[in-house]
C-alpha positions in Angstrom: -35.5 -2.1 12.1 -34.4 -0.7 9.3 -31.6 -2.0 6.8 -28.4 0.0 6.4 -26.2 -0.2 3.4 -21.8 -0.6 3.5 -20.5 3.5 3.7 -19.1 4.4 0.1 -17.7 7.1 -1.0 -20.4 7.9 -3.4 -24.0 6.9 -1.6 -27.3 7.8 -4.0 -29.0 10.5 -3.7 -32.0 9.9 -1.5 -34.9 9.7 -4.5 -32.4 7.0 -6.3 -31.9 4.8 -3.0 -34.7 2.9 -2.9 -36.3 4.3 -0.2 -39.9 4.3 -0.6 -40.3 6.8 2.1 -37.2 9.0 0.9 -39.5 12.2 1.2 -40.3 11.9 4.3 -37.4 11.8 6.5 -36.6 15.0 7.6 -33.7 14.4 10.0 -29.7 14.9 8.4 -27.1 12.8 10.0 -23.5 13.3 8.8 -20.0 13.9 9.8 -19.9 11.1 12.2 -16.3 10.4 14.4 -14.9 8.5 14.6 -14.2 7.0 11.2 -11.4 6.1 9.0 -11.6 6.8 5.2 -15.2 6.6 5.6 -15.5 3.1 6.8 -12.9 1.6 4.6 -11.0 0.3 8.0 -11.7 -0.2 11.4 -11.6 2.2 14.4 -9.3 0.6 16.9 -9.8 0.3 20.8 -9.0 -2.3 23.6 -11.3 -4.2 26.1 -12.5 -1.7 28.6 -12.7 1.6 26.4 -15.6 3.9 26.0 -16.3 4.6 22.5 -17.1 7.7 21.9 -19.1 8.6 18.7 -19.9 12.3 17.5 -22.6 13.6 14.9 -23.5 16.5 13.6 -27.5 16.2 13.3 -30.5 18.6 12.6 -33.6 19.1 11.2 -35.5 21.2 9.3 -37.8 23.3 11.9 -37.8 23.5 15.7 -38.9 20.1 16.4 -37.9 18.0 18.6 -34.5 14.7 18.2 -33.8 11.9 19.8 -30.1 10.2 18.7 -28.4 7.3 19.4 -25.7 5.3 18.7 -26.4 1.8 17.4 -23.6 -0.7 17.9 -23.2 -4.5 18.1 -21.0 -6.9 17.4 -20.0 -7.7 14.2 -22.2 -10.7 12.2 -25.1 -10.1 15.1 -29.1 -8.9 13.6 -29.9 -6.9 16.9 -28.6 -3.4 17.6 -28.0 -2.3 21.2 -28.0 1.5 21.1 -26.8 4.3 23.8 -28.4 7.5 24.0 -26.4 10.9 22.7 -26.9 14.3 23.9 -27.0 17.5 22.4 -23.4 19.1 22.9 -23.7 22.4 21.2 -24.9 23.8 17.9 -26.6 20.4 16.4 -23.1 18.3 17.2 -24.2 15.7 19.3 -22.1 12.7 21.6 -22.9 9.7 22.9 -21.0 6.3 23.8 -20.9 2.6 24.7 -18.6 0.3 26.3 -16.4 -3.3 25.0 -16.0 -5.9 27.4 -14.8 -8.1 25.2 -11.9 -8.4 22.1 -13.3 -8.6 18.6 -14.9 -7.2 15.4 -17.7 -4.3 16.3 -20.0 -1.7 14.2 -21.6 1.4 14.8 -23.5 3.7 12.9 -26.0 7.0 14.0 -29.4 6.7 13.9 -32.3 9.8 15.2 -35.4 10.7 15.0 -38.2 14.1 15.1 -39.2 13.2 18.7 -42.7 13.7 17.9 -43.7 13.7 21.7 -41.0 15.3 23.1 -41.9 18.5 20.8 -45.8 17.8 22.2 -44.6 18.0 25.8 -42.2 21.2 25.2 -45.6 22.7 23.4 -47.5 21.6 26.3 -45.6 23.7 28.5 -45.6 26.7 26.9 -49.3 26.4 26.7 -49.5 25.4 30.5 -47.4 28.3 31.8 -49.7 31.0 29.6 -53.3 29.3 31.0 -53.9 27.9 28.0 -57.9 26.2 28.0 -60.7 24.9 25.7 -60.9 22.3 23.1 -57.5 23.5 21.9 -55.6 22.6 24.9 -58.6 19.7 25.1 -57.4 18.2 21.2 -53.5 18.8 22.7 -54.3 16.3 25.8 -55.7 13.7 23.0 -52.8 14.0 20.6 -50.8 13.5 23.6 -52.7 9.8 24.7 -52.5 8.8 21.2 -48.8 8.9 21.3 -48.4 7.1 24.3 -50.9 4.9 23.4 -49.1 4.1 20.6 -46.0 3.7 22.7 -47.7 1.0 25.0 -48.6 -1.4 21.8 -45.1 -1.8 21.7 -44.4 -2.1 25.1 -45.4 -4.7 27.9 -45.8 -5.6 31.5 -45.4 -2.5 34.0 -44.1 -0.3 31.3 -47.2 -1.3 29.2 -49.6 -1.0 31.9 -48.1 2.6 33.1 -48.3 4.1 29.6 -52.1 3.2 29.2 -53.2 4.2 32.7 -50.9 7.6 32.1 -52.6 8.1 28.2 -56.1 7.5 30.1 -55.9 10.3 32.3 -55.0 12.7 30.1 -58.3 12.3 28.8 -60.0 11.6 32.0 -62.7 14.5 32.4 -63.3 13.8 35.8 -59.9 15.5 36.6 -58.9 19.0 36.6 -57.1 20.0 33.4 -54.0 20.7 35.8 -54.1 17.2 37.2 -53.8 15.8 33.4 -51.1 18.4 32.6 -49.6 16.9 35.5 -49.5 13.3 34.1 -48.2 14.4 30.9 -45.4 16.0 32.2 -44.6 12.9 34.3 -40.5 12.2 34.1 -40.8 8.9 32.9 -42.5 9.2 29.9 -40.4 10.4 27.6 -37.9 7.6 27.9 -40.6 5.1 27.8 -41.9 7.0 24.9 -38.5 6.9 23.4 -38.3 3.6 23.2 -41.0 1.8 22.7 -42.5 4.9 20.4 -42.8 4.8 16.3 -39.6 5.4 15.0 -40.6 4.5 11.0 -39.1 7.7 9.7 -36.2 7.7 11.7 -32.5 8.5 9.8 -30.0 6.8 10.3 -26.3 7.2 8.9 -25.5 6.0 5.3 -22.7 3.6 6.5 -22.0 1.1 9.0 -18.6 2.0 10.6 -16.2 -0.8 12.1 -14.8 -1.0 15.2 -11.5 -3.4 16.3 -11.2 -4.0 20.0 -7.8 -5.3 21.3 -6.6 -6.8 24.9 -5.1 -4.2 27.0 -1.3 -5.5 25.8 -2.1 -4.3 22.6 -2.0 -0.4 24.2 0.1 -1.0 27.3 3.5 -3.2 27.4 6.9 -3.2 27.7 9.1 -5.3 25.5 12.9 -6.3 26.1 14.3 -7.8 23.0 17.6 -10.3 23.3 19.2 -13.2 21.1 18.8 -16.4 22.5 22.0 -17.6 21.5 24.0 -14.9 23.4 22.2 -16.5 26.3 24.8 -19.3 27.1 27.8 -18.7 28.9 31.0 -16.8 27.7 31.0 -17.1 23.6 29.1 -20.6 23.5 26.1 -20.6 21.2 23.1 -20.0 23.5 20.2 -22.7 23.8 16.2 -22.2 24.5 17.1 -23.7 27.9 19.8 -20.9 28.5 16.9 -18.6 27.6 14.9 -19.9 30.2 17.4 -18.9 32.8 17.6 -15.6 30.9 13.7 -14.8 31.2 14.3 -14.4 35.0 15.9 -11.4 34.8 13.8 -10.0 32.4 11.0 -10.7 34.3 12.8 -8.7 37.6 12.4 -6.0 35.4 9.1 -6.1 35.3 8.9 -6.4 31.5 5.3 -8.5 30.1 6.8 -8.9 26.4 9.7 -10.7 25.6 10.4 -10.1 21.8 13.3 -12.8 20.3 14.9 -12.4 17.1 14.4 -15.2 14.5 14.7 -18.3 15.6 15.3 -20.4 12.6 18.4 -22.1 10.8 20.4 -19.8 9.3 21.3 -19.8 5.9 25.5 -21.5 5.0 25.2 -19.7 1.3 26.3 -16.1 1.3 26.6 -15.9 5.3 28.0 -12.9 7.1 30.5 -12.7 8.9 31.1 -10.0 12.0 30.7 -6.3 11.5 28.3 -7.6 8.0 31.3 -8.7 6.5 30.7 -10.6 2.7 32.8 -13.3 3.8 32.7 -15.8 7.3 34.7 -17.9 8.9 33.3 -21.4 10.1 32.6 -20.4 13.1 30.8 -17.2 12.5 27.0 -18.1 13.2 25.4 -15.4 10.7 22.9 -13.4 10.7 19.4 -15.0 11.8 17.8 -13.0 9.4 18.8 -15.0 6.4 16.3 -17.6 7.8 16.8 -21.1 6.2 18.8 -24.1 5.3 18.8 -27.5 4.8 18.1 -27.2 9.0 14.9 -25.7 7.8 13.0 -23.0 7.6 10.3 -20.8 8.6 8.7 -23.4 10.5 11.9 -25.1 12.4 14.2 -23.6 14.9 18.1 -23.6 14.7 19.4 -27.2 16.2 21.9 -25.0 18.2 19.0 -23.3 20.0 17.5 -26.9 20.9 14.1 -28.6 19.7 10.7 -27.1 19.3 9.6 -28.6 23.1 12.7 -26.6 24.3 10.9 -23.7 22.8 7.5 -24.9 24.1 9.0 -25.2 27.1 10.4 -21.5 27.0 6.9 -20.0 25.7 5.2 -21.5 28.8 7.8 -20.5 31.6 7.2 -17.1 30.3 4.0 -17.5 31.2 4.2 -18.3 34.4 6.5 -15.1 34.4 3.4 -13.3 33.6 5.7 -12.4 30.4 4.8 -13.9 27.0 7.3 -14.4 24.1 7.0 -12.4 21.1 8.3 -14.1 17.9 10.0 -12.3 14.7 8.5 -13.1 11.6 11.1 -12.1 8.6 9.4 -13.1 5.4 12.6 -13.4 3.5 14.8 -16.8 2.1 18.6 -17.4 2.5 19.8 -18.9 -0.6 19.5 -22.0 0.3 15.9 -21.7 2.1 14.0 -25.2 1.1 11.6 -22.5 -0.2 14.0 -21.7 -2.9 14.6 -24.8 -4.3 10.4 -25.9 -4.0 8.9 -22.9 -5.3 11.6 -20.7 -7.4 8.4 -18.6 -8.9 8.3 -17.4 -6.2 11.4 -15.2 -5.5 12.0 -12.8 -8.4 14.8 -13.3 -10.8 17.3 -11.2 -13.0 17.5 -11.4 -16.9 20.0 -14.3 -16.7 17.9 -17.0 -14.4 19.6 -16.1 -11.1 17.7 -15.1 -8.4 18.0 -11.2 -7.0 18.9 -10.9 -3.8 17.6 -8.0 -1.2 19.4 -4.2 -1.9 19.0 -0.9 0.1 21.4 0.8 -1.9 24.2 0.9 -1.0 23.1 -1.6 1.3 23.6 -5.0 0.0 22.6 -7.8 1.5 23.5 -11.2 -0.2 22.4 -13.8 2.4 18.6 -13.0 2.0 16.2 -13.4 -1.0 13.1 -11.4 -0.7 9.7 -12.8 -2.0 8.3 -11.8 -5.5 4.7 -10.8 -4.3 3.9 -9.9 -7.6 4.3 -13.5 -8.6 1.7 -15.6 -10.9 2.0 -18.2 -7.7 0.9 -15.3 -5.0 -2.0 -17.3 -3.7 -0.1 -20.3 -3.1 2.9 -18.0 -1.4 0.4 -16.2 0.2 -1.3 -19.3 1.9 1.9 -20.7 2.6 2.7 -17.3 4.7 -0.2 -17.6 6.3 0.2 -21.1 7.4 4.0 -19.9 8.7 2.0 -17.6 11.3 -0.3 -20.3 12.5 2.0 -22.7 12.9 3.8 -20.7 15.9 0.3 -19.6 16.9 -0.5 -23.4 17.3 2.5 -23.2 19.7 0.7 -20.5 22.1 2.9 -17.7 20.5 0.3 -14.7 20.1 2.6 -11.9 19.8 4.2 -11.2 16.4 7.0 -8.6 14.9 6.9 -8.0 11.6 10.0 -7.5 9.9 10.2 -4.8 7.3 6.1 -5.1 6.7 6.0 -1.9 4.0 8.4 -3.7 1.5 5.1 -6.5 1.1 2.0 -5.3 -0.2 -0.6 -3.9 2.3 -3.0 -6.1 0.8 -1.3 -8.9 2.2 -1.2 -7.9 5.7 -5.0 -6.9 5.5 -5.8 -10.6 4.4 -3.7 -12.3 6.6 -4.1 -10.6 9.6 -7.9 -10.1 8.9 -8.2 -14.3 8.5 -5.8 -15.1 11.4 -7.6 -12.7 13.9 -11.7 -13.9 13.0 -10.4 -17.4 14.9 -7.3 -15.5 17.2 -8.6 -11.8 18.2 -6.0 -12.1 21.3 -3.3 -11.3 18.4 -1.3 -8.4 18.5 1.3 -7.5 15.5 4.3 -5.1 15.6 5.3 -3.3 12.2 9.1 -3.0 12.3 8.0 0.2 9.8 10.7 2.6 9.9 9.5 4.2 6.5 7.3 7.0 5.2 4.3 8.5 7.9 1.7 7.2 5.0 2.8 4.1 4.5 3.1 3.7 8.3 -0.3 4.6 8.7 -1.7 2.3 6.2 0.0 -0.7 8.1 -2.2 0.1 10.7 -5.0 0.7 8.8 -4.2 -3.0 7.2 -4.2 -4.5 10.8 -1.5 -4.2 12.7 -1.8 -3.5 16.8 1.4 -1.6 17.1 4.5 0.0 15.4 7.8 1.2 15.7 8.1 5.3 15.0 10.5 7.8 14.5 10.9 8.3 18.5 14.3 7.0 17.8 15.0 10.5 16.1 13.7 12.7 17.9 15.7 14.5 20.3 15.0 18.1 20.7 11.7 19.2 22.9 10.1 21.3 19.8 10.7 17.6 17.7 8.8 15.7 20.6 6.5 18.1 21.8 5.0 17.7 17.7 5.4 14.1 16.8 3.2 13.5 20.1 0.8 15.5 19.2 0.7 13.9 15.5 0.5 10.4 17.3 -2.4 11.5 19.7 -4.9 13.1 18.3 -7.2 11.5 15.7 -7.6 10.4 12.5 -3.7 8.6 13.9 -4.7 8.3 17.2 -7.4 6.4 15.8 -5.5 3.6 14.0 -2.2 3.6 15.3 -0.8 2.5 18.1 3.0 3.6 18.7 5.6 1.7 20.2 8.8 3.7 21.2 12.0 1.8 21.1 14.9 4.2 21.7 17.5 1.3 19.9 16.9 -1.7 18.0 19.4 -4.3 17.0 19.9 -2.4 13.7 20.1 1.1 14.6 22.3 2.7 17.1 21.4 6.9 17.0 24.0 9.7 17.3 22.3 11.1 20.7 22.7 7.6 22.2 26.3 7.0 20.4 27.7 10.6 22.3 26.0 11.2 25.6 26.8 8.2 27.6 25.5 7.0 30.3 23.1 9.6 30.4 21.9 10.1 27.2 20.3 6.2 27.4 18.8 7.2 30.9 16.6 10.0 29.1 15.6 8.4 26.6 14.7 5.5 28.6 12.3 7.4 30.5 11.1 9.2 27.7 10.2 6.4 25.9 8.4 5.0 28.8 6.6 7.6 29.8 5.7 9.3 26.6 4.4 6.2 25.2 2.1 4.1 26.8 4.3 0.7 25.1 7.5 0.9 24.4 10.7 -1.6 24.5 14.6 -1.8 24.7 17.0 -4.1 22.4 18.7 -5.4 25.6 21.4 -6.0 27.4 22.6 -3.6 24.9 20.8 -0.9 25.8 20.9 -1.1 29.7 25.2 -2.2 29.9 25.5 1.5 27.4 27.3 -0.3 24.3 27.1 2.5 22.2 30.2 2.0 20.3 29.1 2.6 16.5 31.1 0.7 13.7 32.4 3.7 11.8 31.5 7.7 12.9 28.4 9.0 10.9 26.7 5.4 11.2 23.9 4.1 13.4 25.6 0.4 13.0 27.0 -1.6 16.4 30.5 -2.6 16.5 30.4 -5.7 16.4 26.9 -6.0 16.2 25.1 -9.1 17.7 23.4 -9.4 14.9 26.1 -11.3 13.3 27.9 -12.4 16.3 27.2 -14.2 19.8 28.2 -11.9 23.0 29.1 -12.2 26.0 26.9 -10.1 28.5 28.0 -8.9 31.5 24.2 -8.3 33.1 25.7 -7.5 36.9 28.1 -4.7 35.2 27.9 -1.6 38.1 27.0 0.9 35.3 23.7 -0.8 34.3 21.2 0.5 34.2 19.1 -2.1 35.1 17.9 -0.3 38.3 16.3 2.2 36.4 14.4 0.2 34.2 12.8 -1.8 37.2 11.9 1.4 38.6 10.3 2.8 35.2 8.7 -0.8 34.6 7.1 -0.6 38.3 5.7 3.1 38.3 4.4 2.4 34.6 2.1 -0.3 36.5 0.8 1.1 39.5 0.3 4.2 37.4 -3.1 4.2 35.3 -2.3 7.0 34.1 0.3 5.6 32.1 -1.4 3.1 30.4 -2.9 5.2 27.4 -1.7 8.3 25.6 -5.4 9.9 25.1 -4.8 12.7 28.1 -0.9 13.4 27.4 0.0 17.4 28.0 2.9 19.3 27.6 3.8 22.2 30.0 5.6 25.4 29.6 9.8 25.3 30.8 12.2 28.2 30.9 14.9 26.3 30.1 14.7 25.1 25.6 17.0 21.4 27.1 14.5 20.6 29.5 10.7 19.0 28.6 8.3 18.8 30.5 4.7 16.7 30.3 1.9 15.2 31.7 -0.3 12.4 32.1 -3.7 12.4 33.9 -6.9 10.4 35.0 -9.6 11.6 37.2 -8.2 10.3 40.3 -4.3 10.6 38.6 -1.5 13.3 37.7 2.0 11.9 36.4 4.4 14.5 35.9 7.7 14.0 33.7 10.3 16.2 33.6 13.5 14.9 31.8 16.9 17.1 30.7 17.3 16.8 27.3 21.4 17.3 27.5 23.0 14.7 28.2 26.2 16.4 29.6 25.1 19.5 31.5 23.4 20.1 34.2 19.9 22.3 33.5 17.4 24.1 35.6 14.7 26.1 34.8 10.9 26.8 36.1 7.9 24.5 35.1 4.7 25.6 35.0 1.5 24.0 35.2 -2.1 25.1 34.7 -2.8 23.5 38.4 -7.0 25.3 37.5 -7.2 22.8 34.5 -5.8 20.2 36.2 -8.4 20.3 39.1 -6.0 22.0 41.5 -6.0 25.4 43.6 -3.9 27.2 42.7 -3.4 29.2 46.2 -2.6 25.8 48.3 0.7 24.3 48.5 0.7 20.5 47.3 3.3 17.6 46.5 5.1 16.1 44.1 6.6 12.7 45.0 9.4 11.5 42.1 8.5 7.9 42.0 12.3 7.2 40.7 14.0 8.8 44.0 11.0 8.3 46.4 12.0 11.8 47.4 9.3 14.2 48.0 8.4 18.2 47.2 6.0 20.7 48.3 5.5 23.5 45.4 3.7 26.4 45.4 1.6 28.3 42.9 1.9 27.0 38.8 5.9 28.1 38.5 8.2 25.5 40.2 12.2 25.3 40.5 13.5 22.1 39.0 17.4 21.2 38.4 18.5 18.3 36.6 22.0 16.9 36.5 23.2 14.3 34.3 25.8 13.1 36.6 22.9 12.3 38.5 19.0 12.3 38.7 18.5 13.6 34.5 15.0 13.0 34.6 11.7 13.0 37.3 8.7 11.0 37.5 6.6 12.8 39.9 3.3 11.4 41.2 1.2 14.8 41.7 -0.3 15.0 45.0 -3.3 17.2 45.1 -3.7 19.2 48.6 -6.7 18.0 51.1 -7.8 19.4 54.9 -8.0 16.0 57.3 -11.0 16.4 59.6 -8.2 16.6 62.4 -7.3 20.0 60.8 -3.2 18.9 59.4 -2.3 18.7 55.8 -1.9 15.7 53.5 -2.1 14.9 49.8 -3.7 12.7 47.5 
């Protein structure tokens, strides 16, 4: 087997490689896919996928190739490899399959199929009567190769290829007989594999491959503070949270994402509605994360002890839900990191430390780190060991807080040295920042993000960030995660359409993405009131202030989420975005899309206005979809459980936001029973 060097962007020519046997590889192999900035970073997939790897690959006459896909896991000698076929014009595809999570690498390897050309020759030369010592010297070329073949080979396979290379020779059979043997099915795979393969090309660069658990494509989160958990205005405890995680769970929600969970900072704290100045009683915002409670490492004494939160991480669990933690790498004032390791917080010209700015955002509870400190590897160990310690206590979920304002060099390490020993991790980038920097998050590591879902509200603005988010190089690297509030942003569409407004994007959010999550009860009791008009800020935002949740309120729309949570997992076709399709409406307010498997349509159709009712025709390309188009068939909206029989590719839908704003139909294709009546799969 030959050795394969690390893909750069400038490999040697072939006489300056070192190569002794440069000359005489004939095969090319290049543009191979998939690939991200030429090997720099991992492809990313999750258990279960089928990697699909294209090459373009030629050679200089009309010989024969043979091309496969080597691939193994990461640190391992051998390579397994998985045949590719010739798709059209010298572009070539092939595949394998993960079973389990980890590091992986692939590269293209192929070969002049030396005996494969022989055997096309051979029946060229058959088909014209082709005799004499020419055809005679063919037969022997022939036995040699397989000959050849069966030094590398043994038992059965061993024994066939010798008896099959004798009788090619075998004068005491008719020329036709041997011709016979030669053209024998089985030999050219056996030939193939156990055949020379010494001038074989193979691809100047190993390519890696990361392979997730499933959660890392498909989940739904709810987020809620723990200390809005108790009853009325009390402050909240990890027990209280534990009554909490019931409902969540009815749901059907698998991620559970908390806010910080640590003391909160006395110096500088905010009061409600980020006010500079609190009261007593005000219990600040629990992203200032430290006092002289604690820090990254403890949890608030109001919330209870660290075996109230083991206690919490493990009834999740049985919940089949698992707790995702907020990591916020950022110091009150009077963080014990502040006083320990001052170098490492960055200071102004007169000594005092600088607190965190978004002009004209000021936030004067919170101390960002200096990453460009002399001390960055001991701040950058000490990070680290902030991670494992709540992955010690089974948390293996993580969201990031503001990731792009660190360096991406830092989340590559980190999550690079926590995942060799933890490959079950998964990380959320709370990235709300430019598509670049986005993108090299997930390049760097991280599993999922947040995106600009949150903003986009017309069809035309959907209908193109999807198709930006699913096709590759993105779809490659990054994994979205569509959250249609968060704690910190409230948007205008939610803010003035109501009820219904948060019932779209619900199910647009759910449906278009394959994991998405809601800042809860917020989002499901409608508390939309913004601060002040032309903000995306709460009123009295539970960021710096316990509530008191009414989660039985009549307007909820709790129903709705069970429902969406529930069709999400008994539809498959749900759980990726690879095969998302939008479909032609006559009406510019209402969008229409689809998911599909083999065996699977999902249809969504959701009104985009939030105040009038819409209707308009939806068409589908029912020929591309594996339908005929001149039989009747079902849709059944999996929301209503009410069912439809359309006709031809342009169907009547009306959608009123008083009402039913959105469908969820599971596409029935039409079938004849052997009794001769109708019914759909």
């Amino acid at each position: 087997m030959t050795e394969h060097t690390d893909a750069t962007v400038n490999n040697p020519r072939p006489a300056e490689s070192g190569d002794v046997d440069w000359g005489r590889r004939r095969i090319v192999v290049e543009a191979v896919t998939p690939q991200v900035d030429g090997g720099r970073f991992p492809v990313k997939r999750v258990v279960g996928d089928s990697i699909v790897v294209e090459a373009d690959v030629f050679v200089d006459s009309h010989d024969a190739i043979s091309a496969f896909v080597l691939h193994r896991r990461k640190g391992e000698e051998q390579w397994r490899e998985s045949p590719m076929e010739l798709i059209i014009n010298d572009h070539w595809s092939g595949s394998f399959r993960i079973f389990e999570m980890g590091e992986y690498e692939y590269t293209v390897r192929a070969f002049v199929n030396t005996f494969r050309s022989w055997r096309r020759d051979l029946t060229k030369r058959a088909e014209v009567g082709q005799k004499g010592p020419e055809m005679e010297a063919e037969m022997k070329a022939g036995s040699l190769m397989m000959e050849e073949a069966a030094s590398n080979a043994s038992g059965e396979e061993k024994d066939f290829l010798l008896m099959q290379a004798r009788r090619l020779v075998d004068e005491n059979l008719y020329l036709t007989e041997r011709i016979g043997y030669a053209l024998d099915d089985r030999l050219p795979e056996l030939v193939d594999r156990h055949g020379s393969r010494s001038l074989a090309t193979t691809f100047p660069g190993i390519l890696p491959l990361t392979v997730d658990r499933e959660r890392a494509r498909f989940s739904a989160w709810y987020e809620f503070f723990p200390r809005s958990a108790g009853k009325g205005t009390q402050h909240g405890t990890f027990k209280d949270a534990e009554k909490f995680l019931d409902y969540v769970a009815s749901m059907g929600f698998d991620v559970v994402y908390l806010p910080p969970i640590h003391p909160i900072g006395f110096d500088h704290r905010k009061g409600p509605n980020n006010a500079t100045e609190s009261g007593p009683d005000d219990v600040g915002s629990c992203w200032a994360i430290g006092s002289s409670e604690g820090g990254h490492k403890s949890v608030h004494p109001k919330l209870g002890t660290i075996e109230d939160f083991d206690r919490l991480v493990a009834r999740a669990r049985e919940l089949h839900m698992e707790i995702a933690l907020d990591i916020a790498f950022q110091c009150a004032p009077d963080h014990p990191y502040v006083k320990e390791h001052p170098d490492w917080f960055r200071h102004r010209p007169d000594g005092t430390i600088r607190y965190a700015e978004n002009p004209p955002k000021k936030y004067q509870d919170i101390y960002p780190f200096d990453f460009e400190t002399d001390a960055w590897r001991p701040l950058y160990n000490e990070l680290k060991s902030v991670l494992q310690f709540w992955i010690d206590r089974g948390v293996k979920i993580f969201r990031i807080d503001n990731p792009h304002t660190k360096p991406f060099a830092f989340w590559e390490w980190v999550i690079g040295e926590l995942k060799q020993k933890h490959p079950d991790l998964i990380f959320l980038a709370e990235a709300f920042t430019k598509p670049r920097a986005m993108e090299r998050l997930a390049k760097a590591g991280f599993t999922q993000s947040y995106t600009y879902f949150t903003w986009r509200n017309t069809k035309w603005e959907l209908q193109e960030y999807m198709r930006y988010l699913t096709n590759p190089p993105v779809s490659d690297i990054f994994r979205p995660n569509f959250w249609p509030n968060t704690p910190d942003i409230l948007p205008e569409y939610l803010q003035t359409g109501g009820r219904a407004a948060s019932a779209a994007r619900l199910v647009l959010a759910g449906t278009l993405s394959s994991s998405y999550g809601i800042y809860g009860p917020a989002f499901e009791l409608v508390d939309v009131a913004p601060r002040k008009i032309g903000t995306e800020e709460y009123l009295n935002s539970e960021k710096y202030e316990i509530k008191d949740w009414d989660i039985d309120a009549p307007h909820s729309l709790r129903d709705l989420m069970t429902a969406l949570n529930r069709i999400r997992r008994e539809n498959t076709a749900l759980h990726g975005n690879a095969e998302l399709r939008f479909h032609e409406t006559e009406c510019e307010e209402i969008v229409a899309y689809s998911h599909h498997t083999a065996n699977q349509i999902v249809l969504t159709v959701v009104n985009l206005d939030a105040h009038h009712k819409r209707s308009g025709f939806v068409h589908l390309p029912l020929q591309e979809l594996g339908m005929d188009p001149r039989r009747q068939y079902q849709v059944h909206d999996l929301i209503t459980d009410k069912r439809f029989l359309w006709h031809g590719e342009r169907n009547y839908v009306e959608l009123d936001p008083a009402q039913d704003n959105a469908h969820i139909f599971r596409v029935r294709r039409h079938i004849r029973s052997e009794v001769d009546f109708d019914y759909f799969l």
